[in-house]
Backbone as ProteinMPNN parsed JSONL, in Angstrom:
{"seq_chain_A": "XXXXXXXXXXXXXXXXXXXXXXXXXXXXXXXXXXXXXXXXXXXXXXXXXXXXXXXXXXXXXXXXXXXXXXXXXXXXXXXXXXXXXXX", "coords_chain_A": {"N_chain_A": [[19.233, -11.97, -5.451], [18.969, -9.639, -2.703], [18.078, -11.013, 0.864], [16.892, -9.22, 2.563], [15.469, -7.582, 0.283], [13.839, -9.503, -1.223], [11.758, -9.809, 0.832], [11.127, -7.142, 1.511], [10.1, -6.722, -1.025], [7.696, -8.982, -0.828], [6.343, -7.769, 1.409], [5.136, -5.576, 0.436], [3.517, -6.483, -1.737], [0.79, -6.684, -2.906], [-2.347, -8.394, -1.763], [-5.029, -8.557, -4.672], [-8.257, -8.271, -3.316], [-11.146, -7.479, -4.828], [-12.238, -5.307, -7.915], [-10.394, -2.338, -6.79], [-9.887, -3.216, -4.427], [-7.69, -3.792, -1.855], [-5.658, -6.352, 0.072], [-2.936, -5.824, 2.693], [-0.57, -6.989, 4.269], [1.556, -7.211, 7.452], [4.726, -7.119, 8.264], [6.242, -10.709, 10.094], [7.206, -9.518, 12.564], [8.317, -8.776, 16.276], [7.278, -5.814, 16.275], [5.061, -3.644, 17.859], [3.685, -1.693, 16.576], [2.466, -0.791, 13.496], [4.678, 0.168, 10.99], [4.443, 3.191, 9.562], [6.156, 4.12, 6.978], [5.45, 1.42, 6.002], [2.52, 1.202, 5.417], [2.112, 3.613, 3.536], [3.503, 2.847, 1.42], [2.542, 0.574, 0.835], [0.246, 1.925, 0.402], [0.808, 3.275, -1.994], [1.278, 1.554, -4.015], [-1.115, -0.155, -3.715], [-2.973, 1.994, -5.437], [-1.193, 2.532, -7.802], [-1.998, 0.068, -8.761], [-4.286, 0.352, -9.822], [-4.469, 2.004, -11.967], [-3.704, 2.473, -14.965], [-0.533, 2.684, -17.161], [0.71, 5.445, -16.326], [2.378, 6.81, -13.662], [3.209, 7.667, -10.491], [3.3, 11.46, -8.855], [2.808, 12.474, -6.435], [2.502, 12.126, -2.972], [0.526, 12.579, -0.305], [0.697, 11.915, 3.199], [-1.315, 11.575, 6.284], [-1.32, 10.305, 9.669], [-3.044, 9.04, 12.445], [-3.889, 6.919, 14.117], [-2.496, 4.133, 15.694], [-1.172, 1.441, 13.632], [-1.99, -2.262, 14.002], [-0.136, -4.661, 13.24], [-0.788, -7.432, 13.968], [-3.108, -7.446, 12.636], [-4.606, -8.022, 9.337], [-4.358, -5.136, 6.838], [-6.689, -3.11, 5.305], [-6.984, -1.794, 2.052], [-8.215, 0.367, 0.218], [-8.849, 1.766, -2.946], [-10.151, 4.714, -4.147], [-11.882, 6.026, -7.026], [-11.486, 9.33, -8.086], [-11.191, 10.651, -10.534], [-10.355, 10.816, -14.001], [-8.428, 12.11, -16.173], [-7.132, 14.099, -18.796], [-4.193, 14.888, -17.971], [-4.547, 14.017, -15.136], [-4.985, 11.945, -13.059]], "CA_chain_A": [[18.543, -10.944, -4.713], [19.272, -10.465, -1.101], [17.146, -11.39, 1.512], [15.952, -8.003, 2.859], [15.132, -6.961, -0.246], [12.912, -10.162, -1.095], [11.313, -9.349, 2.202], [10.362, -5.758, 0.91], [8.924, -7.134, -2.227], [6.744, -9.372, 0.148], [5.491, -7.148, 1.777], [4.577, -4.555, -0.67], [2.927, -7.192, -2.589], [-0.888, -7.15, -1.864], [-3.708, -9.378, -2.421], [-6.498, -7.688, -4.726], [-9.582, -9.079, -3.29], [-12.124, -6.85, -5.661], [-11.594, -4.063, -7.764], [-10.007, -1.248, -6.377], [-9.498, -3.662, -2.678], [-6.505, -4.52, -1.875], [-5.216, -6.527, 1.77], [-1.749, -5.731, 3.005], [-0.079, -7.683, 5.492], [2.696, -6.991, 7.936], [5.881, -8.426, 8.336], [6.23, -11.516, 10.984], [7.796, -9.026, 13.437], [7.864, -8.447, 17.376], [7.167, -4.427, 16.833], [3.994, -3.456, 18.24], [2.746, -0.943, 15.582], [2.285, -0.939, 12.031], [5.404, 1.191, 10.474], [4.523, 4.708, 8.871], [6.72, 3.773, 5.434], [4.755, 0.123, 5.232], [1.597, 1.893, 5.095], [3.0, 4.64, 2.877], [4.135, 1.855, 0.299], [1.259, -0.21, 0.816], [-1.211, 2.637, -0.506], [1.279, 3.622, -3.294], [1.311, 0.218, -4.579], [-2.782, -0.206, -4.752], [-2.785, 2.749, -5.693], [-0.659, 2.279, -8.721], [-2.675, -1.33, -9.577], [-5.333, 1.242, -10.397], [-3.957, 2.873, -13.101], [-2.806, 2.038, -16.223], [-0.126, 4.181, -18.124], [0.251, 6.528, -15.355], [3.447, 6.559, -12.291], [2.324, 8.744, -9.237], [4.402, 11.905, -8.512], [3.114, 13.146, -5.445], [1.681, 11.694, -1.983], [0.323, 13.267, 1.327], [0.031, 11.376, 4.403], [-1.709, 11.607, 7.575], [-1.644, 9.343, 10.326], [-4.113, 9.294, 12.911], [-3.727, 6.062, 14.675], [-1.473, 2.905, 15.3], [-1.659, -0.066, 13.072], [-1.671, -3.666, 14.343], [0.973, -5.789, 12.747], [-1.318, -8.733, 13.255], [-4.691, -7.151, 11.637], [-4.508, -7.54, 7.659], [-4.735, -3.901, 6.524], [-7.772, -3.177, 4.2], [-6.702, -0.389, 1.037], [-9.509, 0.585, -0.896], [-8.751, 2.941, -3.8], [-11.408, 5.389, -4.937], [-11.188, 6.98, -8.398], [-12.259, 10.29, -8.137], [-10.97, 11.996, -11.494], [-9.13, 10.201, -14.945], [-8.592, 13.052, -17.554], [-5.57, 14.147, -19.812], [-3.684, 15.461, -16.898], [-4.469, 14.333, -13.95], [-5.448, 10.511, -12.612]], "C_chain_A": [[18.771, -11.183, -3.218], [17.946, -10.775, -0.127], [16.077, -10.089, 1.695], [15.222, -7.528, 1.414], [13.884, -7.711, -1.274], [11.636, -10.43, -0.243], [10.682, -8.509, 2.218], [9.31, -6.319, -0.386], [7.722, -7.79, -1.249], [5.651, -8.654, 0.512], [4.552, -5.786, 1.161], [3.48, -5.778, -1.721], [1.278, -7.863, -2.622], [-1.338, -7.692, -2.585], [-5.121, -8.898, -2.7], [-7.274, -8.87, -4.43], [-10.797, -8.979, -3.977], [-11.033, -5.912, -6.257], [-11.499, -3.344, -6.974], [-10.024, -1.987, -4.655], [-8.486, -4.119, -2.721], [-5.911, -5.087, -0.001], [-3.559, -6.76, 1.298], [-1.38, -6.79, 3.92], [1.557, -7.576, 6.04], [3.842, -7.592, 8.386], [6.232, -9.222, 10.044], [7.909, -10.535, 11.95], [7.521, -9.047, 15.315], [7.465, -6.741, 17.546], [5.925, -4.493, 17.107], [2.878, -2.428, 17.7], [3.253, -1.158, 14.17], [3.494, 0.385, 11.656], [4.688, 1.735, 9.446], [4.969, 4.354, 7.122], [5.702, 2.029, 4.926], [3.639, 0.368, 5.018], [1.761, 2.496, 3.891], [3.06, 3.552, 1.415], [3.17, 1.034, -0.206], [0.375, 0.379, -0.08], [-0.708, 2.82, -1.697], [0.839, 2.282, -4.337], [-0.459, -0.191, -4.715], [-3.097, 0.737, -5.34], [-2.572, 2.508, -7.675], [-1.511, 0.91, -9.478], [-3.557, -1.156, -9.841], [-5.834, 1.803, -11.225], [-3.352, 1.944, -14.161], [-2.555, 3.05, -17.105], [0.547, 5.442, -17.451], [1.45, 6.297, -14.2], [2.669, 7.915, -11.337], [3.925, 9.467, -9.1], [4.293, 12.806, -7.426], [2.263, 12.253, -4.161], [1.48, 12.452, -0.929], [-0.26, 12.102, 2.217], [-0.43, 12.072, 5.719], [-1.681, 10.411, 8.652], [-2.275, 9.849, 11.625], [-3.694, 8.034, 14.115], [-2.977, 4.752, 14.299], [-2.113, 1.916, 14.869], [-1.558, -1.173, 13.937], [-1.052, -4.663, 13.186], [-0.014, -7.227, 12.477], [-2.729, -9.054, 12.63], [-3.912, -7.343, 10.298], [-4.7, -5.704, 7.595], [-5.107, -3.874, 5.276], [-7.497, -2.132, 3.373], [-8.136, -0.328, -0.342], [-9.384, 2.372, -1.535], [-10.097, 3.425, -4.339], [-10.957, 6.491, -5.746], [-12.063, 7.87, -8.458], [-11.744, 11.199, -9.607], [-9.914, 10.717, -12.612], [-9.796, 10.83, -15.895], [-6.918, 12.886, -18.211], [-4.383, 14.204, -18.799], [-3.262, 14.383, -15.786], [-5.386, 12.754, -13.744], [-5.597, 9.949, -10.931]], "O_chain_A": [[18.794, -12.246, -2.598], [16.822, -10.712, -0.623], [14.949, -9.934, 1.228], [14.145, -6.982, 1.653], [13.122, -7.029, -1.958], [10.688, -11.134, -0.59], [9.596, -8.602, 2.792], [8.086, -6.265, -0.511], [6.808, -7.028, -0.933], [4.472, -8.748, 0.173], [3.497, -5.288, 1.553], [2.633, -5.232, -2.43], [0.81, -8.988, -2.445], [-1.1, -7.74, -3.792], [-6.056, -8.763, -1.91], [-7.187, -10.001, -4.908], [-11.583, -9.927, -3.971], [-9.892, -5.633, -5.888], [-12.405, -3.364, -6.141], [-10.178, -1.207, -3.715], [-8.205, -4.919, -3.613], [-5.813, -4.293, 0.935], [-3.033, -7.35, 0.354], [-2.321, -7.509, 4.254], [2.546, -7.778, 5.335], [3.769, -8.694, 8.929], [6.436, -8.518, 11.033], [9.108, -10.816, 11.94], [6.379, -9.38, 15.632], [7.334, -6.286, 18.682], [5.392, -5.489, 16.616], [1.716, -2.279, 18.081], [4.34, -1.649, 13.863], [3.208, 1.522, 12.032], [4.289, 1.047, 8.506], [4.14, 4.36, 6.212], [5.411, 1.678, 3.782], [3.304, -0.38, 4.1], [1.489, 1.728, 2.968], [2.425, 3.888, 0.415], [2.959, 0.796, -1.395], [-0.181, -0.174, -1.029], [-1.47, 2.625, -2.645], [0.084, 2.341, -5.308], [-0.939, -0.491, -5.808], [-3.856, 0.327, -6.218], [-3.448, 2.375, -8.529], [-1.587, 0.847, -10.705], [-4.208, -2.127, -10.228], [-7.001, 2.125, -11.446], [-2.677, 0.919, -14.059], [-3.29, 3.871, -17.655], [0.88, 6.394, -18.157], [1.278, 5.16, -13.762], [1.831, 8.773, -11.613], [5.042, 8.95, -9.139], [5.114, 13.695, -7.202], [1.26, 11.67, -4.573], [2.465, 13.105, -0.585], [-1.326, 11.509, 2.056], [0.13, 13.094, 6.117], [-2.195, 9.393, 8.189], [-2.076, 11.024, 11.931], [-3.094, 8.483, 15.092], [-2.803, 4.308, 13.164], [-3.171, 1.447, 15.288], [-0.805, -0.895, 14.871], [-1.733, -5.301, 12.384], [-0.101, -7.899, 11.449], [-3.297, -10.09, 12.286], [-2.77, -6.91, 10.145], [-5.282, -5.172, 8.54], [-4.474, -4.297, 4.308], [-7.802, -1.113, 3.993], [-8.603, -0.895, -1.33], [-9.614, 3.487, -1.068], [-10.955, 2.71, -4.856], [-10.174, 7.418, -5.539], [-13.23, 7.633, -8.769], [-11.971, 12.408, -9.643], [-9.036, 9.973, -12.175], [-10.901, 10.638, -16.4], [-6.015, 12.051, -18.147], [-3.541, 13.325, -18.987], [-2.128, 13.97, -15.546], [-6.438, 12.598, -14.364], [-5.971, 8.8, -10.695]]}, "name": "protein", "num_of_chains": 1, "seq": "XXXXXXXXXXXXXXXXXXXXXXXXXXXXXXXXXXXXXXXXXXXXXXXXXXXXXXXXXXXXXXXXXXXXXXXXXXXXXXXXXXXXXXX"}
């Protein structure tokens, strides 16, 4: 496996602290905001450790304000709906 792509796993790879909590953490960079796609990936991924049975086939983002690289980032999934359909 190459590096970068051990690197991605990494960082996609959160630490549930409770159900449905999950902390992210950003990669030992000099950028000064939290990238858009590591967010993005971040939520998919607790997201997904939510479910069982189930792949996600649509997302909407918003962003609002810049992350900090050297805050943890806190994901807390809330299950509002698991029927035949729709999860």
């Amino acid at each position: 496996m190459s590096k970068s792509l051990i690197d991605l796993l990494s960082i996609l790879d959160l630490e549930q602290l409770e159900v449905n909590l999950f902390r992210g953490n950003s990669p030992k960079t000099s950028w000064q905001r939290v990238f858009g796609g590591q967010v993005i990936g971040q939520a998919m991924v607790a997201a997904c450790r939510t479910v069982e049975g189930r792949l996600p086939h649509s997302i909407h983002c918003y962003f609002i304000l810049p992350g900090d690289p050297q805050i943890p980032i806190i994901y807390q999934v809330e299950r509002l709906r698991d029927g035949k359909s729709y999860t």
